[in-house]
C-alpha positions as CSV (number, residue, x, y, z in Angstrom):
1,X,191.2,36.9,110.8
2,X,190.7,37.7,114.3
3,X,192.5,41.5,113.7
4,X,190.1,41.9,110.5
5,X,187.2,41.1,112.6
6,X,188.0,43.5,115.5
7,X,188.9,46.4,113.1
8,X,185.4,45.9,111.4
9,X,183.9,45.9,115.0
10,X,185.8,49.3,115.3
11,X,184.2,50.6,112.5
12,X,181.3,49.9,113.8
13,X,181.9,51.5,116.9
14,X,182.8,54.3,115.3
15,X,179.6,55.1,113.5
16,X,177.1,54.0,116.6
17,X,178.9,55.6,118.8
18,X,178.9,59.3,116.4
19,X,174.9,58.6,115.8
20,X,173.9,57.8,119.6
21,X,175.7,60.9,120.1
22,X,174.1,62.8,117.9
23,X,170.8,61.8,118.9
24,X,171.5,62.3,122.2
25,X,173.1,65.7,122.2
26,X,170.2,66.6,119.6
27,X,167.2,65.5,122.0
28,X,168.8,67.2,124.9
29,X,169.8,70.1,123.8
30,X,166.1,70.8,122.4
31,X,164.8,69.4,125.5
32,X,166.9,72.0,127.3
33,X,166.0,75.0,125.0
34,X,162.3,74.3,125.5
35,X,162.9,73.8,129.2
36,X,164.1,77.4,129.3
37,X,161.7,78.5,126.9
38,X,158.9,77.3,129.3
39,X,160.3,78.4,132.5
40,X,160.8,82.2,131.4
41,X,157.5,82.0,129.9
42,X,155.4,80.8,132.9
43,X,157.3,82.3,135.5
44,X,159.1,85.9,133.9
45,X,161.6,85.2,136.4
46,X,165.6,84.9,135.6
47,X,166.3,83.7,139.2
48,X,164.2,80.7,138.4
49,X,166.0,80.2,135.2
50,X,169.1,80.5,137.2
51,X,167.7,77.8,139.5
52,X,167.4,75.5,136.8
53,X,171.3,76.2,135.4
54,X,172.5,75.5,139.0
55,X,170.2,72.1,139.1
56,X,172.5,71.1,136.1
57,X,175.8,72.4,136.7
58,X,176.2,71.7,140.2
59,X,175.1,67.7,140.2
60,X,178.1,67.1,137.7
61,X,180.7,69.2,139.7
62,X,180.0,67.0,143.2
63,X,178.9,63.6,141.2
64,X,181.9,63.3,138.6
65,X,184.8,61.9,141.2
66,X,181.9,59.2,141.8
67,X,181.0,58.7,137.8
68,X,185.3,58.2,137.7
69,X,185.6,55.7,140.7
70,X,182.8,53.6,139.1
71,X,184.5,53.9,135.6
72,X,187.4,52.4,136.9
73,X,186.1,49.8,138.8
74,X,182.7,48.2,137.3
75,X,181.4,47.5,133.8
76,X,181.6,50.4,131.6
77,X,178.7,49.2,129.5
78,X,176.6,48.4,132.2
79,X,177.6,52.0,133.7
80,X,176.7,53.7,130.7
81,X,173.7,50.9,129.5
82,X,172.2,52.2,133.3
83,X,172.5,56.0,133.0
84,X,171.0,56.3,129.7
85,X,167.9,54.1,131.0
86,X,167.7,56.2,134.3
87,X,167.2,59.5,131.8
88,X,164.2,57.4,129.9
89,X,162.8,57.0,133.6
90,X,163.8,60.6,134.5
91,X,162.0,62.0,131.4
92,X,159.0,59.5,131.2
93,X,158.3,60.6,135.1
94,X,158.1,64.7,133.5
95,X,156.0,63.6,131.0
96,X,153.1,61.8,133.7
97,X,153.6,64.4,135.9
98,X,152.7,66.8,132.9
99,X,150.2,65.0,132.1
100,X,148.4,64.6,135.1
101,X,149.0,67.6,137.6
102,X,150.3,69.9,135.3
103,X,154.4,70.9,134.7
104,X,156.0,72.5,138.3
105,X,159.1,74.3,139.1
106,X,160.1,71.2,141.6
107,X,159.5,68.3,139.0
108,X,161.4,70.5,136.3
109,X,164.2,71.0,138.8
110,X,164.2,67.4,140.0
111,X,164.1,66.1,136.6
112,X,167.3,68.1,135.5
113,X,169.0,67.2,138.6
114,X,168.6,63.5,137.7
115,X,169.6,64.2,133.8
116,X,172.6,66.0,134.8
117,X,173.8,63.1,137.3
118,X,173.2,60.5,134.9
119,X,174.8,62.5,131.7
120,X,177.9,62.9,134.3
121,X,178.1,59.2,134.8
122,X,177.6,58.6,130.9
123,X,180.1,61.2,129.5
124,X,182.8,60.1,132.2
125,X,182.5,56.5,131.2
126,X,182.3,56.9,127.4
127,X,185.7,59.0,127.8
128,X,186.9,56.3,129.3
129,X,186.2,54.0,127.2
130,X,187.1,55.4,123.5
131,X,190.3,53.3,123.2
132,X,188.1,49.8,124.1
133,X,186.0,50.9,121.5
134,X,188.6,51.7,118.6
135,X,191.8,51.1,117.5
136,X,194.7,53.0,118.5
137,X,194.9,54.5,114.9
138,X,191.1,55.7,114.9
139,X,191.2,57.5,118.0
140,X,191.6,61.2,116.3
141,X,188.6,59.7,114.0
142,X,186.6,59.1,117.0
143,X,187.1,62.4,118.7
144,X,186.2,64.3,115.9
145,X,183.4,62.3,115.2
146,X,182.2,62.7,118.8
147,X,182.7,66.8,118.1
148,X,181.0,66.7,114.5
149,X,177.7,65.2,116.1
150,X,177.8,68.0,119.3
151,X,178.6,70.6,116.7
152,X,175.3,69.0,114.4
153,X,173.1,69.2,117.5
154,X,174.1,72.9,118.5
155,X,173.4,74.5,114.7
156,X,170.2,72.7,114.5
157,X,168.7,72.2,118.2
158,X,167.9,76.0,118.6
159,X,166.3,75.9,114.7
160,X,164.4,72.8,115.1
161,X,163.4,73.6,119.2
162,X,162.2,77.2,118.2
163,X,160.4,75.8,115.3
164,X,158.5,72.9,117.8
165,X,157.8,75.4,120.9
166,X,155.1,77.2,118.9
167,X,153.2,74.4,117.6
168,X,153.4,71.5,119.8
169,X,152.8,70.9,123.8
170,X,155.4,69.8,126.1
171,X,154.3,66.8,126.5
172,X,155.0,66.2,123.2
173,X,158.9,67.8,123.6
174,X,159.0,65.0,126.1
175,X,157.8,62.0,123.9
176,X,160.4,62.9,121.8
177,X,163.4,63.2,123.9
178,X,162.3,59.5,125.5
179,X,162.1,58.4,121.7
180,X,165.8,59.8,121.4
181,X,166.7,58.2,124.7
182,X,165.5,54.9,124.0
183,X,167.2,54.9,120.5
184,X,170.3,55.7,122.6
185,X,170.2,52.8,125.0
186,X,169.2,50.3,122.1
187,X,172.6,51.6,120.3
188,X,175.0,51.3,123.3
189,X,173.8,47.7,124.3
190,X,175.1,46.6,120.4
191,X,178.8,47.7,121.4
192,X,181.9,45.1,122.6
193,X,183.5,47.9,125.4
194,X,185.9,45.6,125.8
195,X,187.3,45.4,122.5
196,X,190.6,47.2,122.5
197,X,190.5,47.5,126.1
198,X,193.7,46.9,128.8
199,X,192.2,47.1,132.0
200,X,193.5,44.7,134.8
201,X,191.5,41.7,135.6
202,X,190.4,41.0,138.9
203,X,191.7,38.8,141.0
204,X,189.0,36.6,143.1
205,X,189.7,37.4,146.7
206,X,191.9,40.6,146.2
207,X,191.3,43.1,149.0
208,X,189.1,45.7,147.5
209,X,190.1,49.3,147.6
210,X,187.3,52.0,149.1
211,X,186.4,55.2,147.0
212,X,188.5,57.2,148.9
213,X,192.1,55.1,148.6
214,X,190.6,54.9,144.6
215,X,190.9,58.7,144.8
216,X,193.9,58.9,145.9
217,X,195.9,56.3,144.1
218,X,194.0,58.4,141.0
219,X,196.0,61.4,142.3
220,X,198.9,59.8,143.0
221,X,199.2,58.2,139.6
222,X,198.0,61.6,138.1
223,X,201.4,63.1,140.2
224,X,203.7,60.4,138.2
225,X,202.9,62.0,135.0
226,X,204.5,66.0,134.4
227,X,202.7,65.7,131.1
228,X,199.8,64.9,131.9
229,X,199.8,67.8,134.6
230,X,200.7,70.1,132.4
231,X,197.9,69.3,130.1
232,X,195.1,69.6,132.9
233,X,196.8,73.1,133.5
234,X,196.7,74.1,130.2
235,X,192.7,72.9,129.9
236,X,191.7,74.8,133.7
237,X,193.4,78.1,132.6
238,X,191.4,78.0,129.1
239,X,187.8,76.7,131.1
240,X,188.4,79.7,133.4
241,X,189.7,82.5,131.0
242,X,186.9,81.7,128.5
243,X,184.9,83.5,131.0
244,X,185.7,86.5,129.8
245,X,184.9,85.2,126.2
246,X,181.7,83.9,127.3
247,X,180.5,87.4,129.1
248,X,182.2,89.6,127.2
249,X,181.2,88.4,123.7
250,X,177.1,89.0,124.0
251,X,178.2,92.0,126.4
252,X,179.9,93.8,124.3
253,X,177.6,92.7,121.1
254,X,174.2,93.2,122.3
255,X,174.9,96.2,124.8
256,X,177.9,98.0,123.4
257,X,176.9,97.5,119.8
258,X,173.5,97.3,120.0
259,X,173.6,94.2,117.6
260,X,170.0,93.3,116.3
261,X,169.2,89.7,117.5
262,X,169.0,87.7,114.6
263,X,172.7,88.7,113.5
264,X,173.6,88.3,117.0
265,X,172.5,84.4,116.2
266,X,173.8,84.1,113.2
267,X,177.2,85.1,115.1
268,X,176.6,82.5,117.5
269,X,176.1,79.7,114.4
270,X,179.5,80.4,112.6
271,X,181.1,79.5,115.9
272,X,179.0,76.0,115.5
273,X,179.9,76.0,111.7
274,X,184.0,76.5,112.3
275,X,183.7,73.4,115.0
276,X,181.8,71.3,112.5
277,X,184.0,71.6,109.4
278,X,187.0,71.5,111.6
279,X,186.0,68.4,112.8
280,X,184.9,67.4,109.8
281,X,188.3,67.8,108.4
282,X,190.2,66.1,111.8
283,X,187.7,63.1,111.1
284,X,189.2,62.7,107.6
285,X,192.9,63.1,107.6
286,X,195.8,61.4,109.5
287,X,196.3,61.5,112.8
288,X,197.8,64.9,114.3
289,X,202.0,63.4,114.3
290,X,202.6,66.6,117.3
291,X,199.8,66.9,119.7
292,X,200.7,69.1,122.3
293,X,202.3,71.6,119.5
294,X,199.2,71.7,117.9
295,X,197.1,72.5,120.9
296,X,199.7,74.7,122.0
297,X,199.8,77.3,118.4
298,X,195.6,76.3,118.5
299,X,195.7,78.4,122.2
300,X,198.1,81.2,120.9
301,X,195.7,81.5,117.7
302,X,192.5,81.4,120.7
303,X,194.7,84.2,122.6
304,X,194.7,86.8,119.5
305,X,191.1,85.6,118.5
306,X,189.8,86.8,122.1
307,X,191.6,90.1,122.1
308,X,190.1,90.4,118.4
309,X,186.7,90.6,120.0
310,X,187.4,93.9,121.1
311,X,188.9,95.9,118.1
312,X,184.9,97.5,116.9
313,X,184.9,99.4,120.5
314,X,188.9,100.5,119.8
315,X,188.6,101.2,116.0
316,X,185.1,102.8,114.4
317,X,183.4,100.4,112.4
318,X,180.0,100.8,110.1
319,X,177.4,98.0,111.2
320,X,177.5,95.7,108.3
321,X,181.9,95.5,108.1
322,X,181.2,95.0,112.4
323,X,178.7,92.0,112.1
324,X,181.3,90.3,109.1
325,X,184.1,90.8,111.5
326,X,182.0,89.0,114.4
327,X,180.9,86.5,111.8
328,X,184.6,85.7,111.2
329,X,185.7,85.9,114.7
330,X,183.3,83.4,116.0
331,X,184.3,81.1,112.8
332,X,187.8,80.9,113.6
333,X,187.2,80.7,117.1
334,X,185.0,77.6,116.8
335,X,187.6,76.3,114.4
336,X,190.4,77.3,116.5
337,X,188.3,75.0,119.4
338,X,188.7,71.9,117.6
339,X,192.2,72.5,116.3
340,X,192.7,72.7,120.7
341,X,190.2,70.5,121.6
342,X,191.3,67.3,119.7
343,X,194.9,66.6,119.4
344,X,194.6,66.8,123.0
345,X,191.8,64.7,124.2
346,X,193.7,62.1,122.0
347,X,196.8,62.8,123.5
348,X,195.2,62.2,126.9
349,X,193.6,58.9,125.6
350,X,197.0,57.6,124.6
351,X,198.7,58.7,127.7
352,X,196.2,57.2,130.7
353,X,196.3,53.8,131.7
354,X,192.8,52.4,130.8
355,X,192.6,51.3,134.7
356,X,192.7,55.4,135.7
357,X,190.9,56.9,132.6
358,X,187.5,57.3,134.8
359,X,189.5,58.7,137.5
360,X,191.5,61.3,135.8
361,X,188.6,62.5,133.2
362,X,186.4,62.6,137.0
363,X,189.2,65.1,138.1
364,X,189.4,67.0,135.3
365,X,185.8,67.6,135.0
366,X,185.4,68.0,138.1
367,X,187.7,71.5,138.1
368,X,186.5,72.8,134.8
369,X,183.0,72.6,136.1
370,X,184.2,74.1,138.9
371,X,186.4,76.5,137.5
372,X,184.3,77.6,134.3
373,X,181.1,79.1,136.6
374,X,183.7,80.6,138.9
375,X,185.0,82.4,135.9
376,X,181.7,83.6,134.3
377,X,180.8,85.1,137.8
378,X,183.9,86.6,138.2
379,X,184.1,88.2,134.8
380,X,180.2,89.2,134.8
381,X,182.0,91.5,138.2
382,X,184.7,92.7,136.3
383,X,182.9,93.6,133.0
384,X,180.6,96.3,135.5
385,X,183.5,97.6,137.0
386,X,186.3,98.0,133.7
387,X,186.1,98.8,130.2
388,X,185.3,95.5,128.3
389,X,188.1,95.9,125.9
390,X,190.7,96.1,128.2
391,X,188.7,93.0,130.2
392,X,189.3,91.4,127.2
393,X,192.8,91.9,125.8
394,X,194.0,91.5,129.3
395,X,192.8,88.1,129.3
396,X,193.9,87.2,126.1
397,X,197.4,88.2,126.9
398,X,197.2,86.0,130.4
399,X,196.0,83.2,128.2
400,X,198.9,83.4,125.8
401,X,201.6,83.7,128.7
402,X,200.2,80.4,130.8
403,X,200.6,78.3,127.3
404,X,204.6,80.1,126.1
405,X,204.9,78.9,130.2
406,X,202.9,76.0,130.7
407,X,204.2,74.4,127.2
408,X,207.5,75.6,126.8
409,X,209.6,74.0,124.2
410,X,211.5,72.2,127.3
411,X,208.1,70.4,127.9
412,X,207.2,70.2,124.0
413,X,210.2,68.3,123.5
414,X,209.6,66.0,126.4
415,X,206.0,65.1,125.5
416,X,207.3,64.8,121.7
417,X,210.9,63.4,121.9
418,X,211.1,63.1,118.7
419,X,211.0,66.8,117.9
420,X,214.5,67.4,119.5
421,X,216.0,64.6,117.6
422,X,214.8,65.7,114.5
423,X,216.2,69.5,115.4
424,X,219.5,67.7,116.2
425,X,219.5,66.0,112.5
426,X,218.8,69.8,110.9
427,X,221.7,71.3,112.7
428,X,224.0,68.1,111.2
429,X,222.5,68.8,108.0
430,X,223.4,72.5,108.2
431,X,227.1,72.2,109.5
432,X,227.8,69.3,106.7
């Protein structure tokens, strides 16, 4: 009765946890479009729209080993209960400052500094927390679920934040990302974190650890696992080669071929479209039985997709056959994301102790923030200096020769042991 109970919990889980994501992603990522929207408008300046990038990206970079230490050592509810209430404060305080001096470059900044340290703290902890929340068999369900929503916000964020910015105020943006926030905190404080979870209890008098000898037994436990490793390696050399993808993609579109800018969007929302229905699908059928296989053909499919991206300025094309070639580039690619993206983060879940989750998530986060601005600098260099197509399949090669090395069938077989027994069976089979 007990097990019936819990599963129905689960359930549970599983749908507040999709819609607080959805309305959370969906407020702000409008929020954030209107926020650009506003500063390019009042100042004209890209530096200051720059500014406000770095006020989000680098918080989460220097904040995440923190938002893992505290994952791993307090409340996960309370964690995440406390972040989404600090961005209601964080907002609300926009809103009176809008209302009563007027919007400013240092409340805007301020305010997304706070909003990117407290989404840090909430997406850490959350990661952490998926296999308290769900049962073992529901964890592909949840990560696709989690996708689906993103995927939701992204087609219809720019739509519905394009459609507000022209007839309401700001102040108004704000209301409704506070309304969105609130929603958020009242669905979170309904869940059981604990459900399915297998952390350690504490022992009364135990000698605490500090941050720092946290850190490192996070690294030390991270060094017991060759797996795991390999994993992390896999997900840094796709974070920093999708640099190129990133710069090269509206580079090549908009400057090379001259692309008109509502095809250049509707580009941009088949890549949306391929994540949702791929998640869509993920959500629905069994879980994936080879993870790391999956992920590993999803990165080789990603390699020939980003070469792909160059083939209009190799081979002539007329407009209309170009912009259906983009359309199904950016399809697949999204597609392809998910097909990556999921089997692995539910690999990972399996794999991690729940008593590290916070710290190992922390690290990886941590190094694809790093790595993933590093990249788009980088390639933005490159892509003035080289052809773009040659940018682009030289990547794509790279990419595919760090996943036929990074997961070799050697390391397939050892993450899935299963896989060489059943290739020992088929050569019985064949010499019977």
């Amino acid at each position: 009765m007990e097990e019936v109970l819990k599963l129905k919990k689960a359930t549970y889980h599983l749908w507040t946890f999709t819609i607080s994501k959805l309305i959370s992603s969906f407020g702000s990522q409008v929020y954030a479009f209107a926020i650009s929207f506003y500063i390019l408008q009042v100042t004209g300046s890209a530096t200051s729209f720059a500014m406000n990038l770095i006020c989000s990206l680098l918080p989460r970079t220097l904040i995440a080993p923190f938002a893992g230490y505290a994952a791993d050592k307090y409340s996960r509810k309370t964690i995440v209960i406390t972040a989404q209430i600090a961005s209601t404060f964080a907002i609300g305080g926009l809103l009176l400052v809008s209302l009563t001096s007027g919007l400013s470059l240092v409340a805007i900044y301020t305010t997304t500094v706070v909003l990117s340290i407290t989404s840090t703290f909430s997406s850490v902890t959350f990661s952490s927390s998926i296999t308290g929340l769900v049962d073992d068999g529901r964890i592909q369900k949840a990560m696709s679920l989690n996708q689906m929503s993103i995927s939701f916000a992204s087609i219809g964020s720019p739509a519905v934040g394009g459609l507000l910015y022209g007839t309401v105020s700001m102040p108004v943006f704000l209301i409704m990302y506070m309304i969105a926030s609130i929603i958020g905190v009242f669905l979170e404080s309904t869940m059981n974190f604990k459900l399915f979870a297998k952390r350690k209890e504490v022992i009364v008098g135990e000698p605490k650890e500090s941050m720092l000898q946290s850190m490192k037994a996070g690294l030390a436990y991270l060094k017991l696992q060759p797996i795991l490793i390999t994993l992390i390696w896999i997900a840094l050399f796709i974070n920093f080669l999708f640099g190129a993808f990133l710069v090269g993609y509206s580079f090549i579109l908009i400057e090379k071929m001259k692309m008109v800018s509502t095809h250049f969007g509707l580009t941009e929302g088949a890549f949306a479209v391929g994540m949702l229905l791929l998640s869509i699908y993920l959500s629905m059928r069994k879980e994936v039985k080879y993870p790391l296989l999956v992920s590993k053909r999803g990165i080789l499919g990603m390699g020939v997709i980003m070469g792909s991206v160059a083939l209009p300025l190799l081979i002539p094309m007329q407009y209309g056959f170009m912009f259906g070639l983009y359309v199904f580039i950016m399809f697949s690619f999204g597609a392809t994301m998910i097909i990556v993206n999921t089997p692995m983060q539910v690999m990972m879940q399996k794999m991690i102790d729940d008593d590290y989750k916070g710290r190992v998530f922390a690290i990886l986060e941590t190094m694809a923030m790093a790595l993933m601005p590093l990249g788009v600098v980088i390639y933005g260099f490159l892509y003035d200096i080289f052809p773009a197509e040659w940018i682009l399949i030289g990547s794509s090669l790279l990419l595919i020769g760090a996943v036929l090395y990074l997961a070799r069938p050697s390391v397939v077989r050892k993450a899935h042991p299963e896989l060489g027994e059943l290739k020992v069976m088929k050569s019985e089979v064949v010499s019977e």
